[in-house]
N, C-alpha and C positions, 0 to 999 in steps of 0.2 A: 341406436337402431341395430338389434341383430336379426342377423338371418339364421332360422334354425332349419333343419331340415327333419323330417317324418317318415321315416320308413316306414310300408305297409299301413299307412293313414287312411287308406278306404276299406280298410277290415274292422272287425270288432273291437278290438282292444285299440286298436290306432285311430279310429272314427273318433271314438271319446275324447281318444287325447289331442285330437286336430281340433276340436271344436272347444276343448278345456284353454289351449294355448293360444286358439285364435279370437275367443270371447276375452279369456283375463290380460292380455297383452297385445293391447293396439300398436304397442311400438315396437312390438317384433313383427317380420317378415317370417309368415309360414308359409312352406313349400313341402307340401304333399306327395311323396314319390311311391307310385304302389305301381304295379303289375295287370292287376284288375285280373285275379284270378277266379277262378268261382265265388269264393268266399271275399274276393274285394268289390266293393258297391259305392259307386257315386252317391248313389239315393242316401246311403246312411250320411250325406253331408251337405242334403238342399238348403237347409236353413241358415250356411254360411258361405255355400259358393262364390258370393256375390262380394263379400266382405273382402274389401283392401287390401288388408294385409294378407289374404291369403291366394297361392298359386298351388296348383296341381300338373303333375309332372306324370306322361304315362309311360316306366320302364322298367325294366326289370334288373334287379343289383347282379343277376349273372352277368351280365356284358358289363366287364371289368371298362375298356375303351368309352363307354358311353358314359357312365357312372364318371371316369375321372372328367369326361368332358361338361358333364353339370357341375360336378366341382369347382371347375374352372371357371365357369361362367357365373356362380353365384359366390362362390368361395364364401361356405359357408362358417357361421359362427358355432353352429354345437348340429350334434346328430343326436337324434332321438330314433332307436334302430329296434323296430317291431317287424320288420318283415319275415314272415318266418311260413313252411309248411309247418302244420302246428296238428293235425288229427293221427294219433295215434295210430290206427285202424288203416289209414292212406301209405302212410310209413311201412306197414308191414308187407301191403300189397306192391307197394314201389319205393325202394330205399334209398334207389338213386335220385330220385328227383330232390329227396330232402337234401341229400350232399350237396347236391351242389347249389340250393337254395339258400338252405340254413350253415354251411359251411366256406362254401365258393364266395358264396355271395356276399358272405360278413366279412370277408379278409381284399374283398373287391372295393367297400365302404373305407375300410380302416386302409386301405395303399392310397385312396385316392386322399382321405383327411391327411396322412400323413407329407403325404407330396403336396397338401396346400398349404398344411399348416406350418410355414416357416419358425413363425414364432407363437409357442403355444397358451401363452396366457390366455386366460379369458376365452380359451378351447374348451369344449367337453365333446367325447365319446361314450355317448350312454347307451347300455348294450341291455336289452330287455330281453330276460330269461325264464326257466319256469323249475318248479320246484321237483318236477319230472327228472331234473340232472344225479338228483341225490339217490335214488334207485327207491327202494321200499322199504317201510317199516313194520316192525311187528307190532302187537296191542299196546307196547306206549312208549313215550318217548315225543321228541319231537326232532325236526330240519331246524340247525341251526347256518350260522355263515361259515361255519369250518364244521359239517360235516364232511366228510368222506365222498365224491362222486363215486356213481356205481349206477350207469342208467341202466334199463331193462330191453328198450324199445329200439328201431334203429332211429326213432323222430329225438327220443331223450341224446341218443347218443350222438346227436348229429349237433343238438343245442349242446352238452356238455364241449365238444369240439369246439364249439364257437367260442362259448364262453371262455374256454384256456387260450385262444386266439387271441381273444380282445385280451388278458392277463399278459402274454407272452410279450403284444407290442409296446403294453406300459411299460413291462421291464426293461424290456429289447429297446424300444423308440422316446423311451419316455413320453408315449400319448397319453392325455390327460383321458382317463377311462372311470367308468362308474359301471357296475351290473346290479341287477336285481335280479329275484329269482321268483315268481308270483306263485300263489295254491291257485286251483280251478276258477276261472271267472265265470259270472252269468250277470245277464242282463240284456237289456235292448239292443239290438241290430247282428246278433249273434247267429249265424249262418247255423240254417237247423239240420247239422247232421253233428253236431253235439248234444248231450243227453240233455238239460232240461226244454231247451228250444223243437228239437225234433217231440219229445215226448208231448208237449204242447200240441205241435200240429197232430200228434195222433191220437191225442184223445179229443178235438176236435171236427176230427174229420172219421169220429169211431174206429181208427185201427187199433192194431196191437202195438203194446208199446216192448220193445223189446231190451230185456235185461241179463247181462253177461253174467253165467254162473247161478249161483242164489244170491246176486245182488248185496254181497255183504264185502265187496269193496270199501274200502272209508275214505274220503276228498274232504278235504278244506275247503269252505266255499268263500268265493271274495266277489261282490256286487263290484262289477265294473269301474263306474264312477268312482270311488273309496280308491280301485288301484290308482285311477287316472291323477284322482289327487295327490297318492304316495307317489307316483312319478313326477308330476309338478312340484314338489320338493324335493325326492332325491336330487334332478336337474338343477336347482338353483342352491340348491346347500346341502348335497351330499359330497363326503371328504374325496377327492382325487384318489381314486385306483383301491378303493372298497369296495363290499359288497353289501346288499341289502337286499332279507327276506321279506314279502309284501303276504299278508296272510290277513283271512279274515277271522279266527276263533269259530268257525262254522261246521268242524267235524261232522259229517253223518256218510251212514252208510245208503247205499245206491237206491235200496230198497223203500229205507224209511222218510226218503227225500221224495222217492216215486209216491209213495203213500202221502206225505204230505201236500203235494202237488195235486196230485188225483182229488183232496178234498177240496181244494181252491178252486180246479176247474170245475167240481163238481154243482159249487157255491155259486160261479161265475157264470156258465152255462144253465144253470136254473135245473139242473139234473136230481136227481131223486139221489141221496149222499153215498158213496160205494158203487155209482155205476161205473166211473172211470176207472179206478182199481180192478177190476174183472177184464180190463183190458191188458192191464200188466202179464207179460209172458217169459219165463224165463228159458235164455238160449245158449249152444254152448261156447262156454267160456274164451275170452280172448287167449292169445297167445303171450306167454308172458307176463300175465294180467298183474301188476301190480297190488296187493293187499290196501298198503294203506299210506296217506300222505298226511302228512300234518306240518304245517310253519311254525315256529317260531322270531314272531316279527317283533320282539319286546328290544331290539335296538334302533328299530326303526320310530319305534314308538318312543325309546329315552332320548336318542340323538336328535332326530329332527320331527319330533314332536306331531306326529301322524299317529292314529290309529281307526279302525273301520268303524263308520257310524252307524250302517244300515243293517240290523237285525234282520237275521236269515229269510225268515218268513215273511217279514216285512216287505224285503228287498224279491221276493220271490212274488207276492201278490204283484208287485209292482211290477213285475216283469213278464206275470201271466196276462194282465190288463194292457200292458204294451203290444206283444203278440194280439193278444184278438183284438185290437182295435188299427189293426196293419195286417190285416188278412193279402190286403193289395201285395204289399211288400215281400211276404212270404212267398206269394205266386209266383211275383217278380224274380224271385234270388233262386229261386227252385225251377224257371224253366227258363232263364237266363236273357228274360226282356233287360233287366238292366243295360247289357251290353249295346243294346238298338238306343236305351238313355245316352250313354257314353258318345256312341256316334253322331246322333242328333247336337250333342251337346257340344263337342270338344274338336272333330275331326276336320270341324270348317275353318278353325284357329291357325 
């Protein structure tokens, strides 16, 4: 029986993986630790609330004192560490919140593992990253596990920090550590002020869909569930104190993904074909705006034998069908009923 712990498990990429961990593994204890920030929602995890082995924890990894006092009390077996400010855009507006989220906060997780973990067998520290650390590329080329860090943003440069944190104490402490480094995720329960979830709601509800520049950015796209699975292996048979890049082969530019997108809803909405593309607007450019990302996850794919199943488009209809049939949920995450869920739910415990 172990006890894992989940950081930022009521967010997007952490939902997945709470409910991957707590469906294939009855005999581990999962324990949920999120913040409940805007972007973190109970709702993304009604369907296993209830389930045995799993607990939800509401706090936040700034408060170093509290964090080592759950330590104490569950003295966990491995960290699974998603907690993260993660919107580009948020970053630029407030730089400090990320420091001390995405930096304070990982080194708050990693003092408290190290002060329980007397003896580290059978430990892991696994540090979830994004391929944002590597800074930008030009027309080709790809992120391998040794390129070069060079972020652009203060949210990259904040994950690059962490991630030499969590390196420093393998060297330093000898924690047993693993990182990954993912390309763009989409898919279900994805807080919509990221581009394919926002752009859904707004050719839904006929606005303008707004795109940075002429939209000739290029992102690697990786369906959700596919990361969630390359994390449930890295976790149980990735080597001590590596790295692995999690990618989906899904290159496209901003533009042609928006154009792709536009025709699905177009399909899905019963719309005359081209009416959502006249909604596309283009605005100016971010600052700092990154060119182009692309992974190369071909060790991840020869070592432990992971690669992405779900074809872009595929996985993209599937994720436009999710959205409009959770119109509810969108309302909810965007005028912040969830939290009234939370209370109802939790605060009587």
């Amino acid at each position: 029986m172990k006890t894992i712990l989940i950081t930022g498990g009521a967010g997007f990429i952490g939902s997945h993986v709470v409910r991957r961990f707590v469906k294939n593994y009855p005999q581990y204890k999962i324990v949920n630790l999120d913040k409940l920030t805007y972007a973190g929602n109970l709702a993304n995890l009604k369907d296993i609330e209830k389930e045995p082995n799993y607990e939800f924890i509401r706090a936040d990894i700034v408060a170093g004192e509290l964090i080592k006092k759950i330590f104490q009390k569950y003295r966990f077996d491995g960290v699974i560490h998603l907690a993260a400010e993660s919107h580009v855009d948020r970053s630029i507006a407030n730089p400090t919140e990320f420091i001390y989220t995405n930096i304070i906060g990982t080194v708050n997780l990693l003092n408290a593992a190290r002060e329980i973990w007397e003896h580290t067998e059978g430990k892991l520290f696994y540090h979830i990253s994004t391929d944002e650390v590597y800074g930008s590329l030009g027309s080709s080329g790809l992120f391998t596990e040794t390129t070069s860090y060079d972020p652009q943003s203060p949210y990259s440069a904040s994950k690059a920090s962490s991630d030499h944190l969590v390196r420093a104490y393998h060297n330093t402490y000898k924690m047993p550590v693993v990182i990954s480094n993912c390309s763009n995720n989409y898919g279900s329960f994805q807080f919509p002020e990221k581009l394919i979830p926002l752009s859904i709601n707004n050719i839904r509800n006929n606005k303008l869909i707004p795109v940075y520049g002429k939209g000739e950015n290029i992102r690697d796209w990786l369906y959700v569930e596919d990361h969630a699975e390359a994390i449930d292996k890295i976790f149980h048979s990735g080597k001590i104190g590596d790295t692995y890049n999690i990618g989906g082969n899904n290159e496209l530019k901003n533009i042609d993904l928006l154009k792709v997108l536009c025709r699905i809803m177009d399909q899905k909405l019963r719309r005359t074909a081209g009416t959502s593309e006249h909604l596309i607007t283009f605005v100016k450019d971010r600052a700092g705006h990154d060119l182009r990302y692309a992974i190369d996850s071909s060790k991840l794919q020869k070592e432990l034998k992971w690669k992405p199943s779900v074809v872009f488009e595929q996985g993209l209809e599937k994720t436009v069908e999710w959205y409009l049939a959770n119109e509810e949920w969108m309302k909810n995450v965007t005028s912040g009923e969830y939290l009234k869920y939370y209370d109802s739910q939790y605060n009587k415990r």
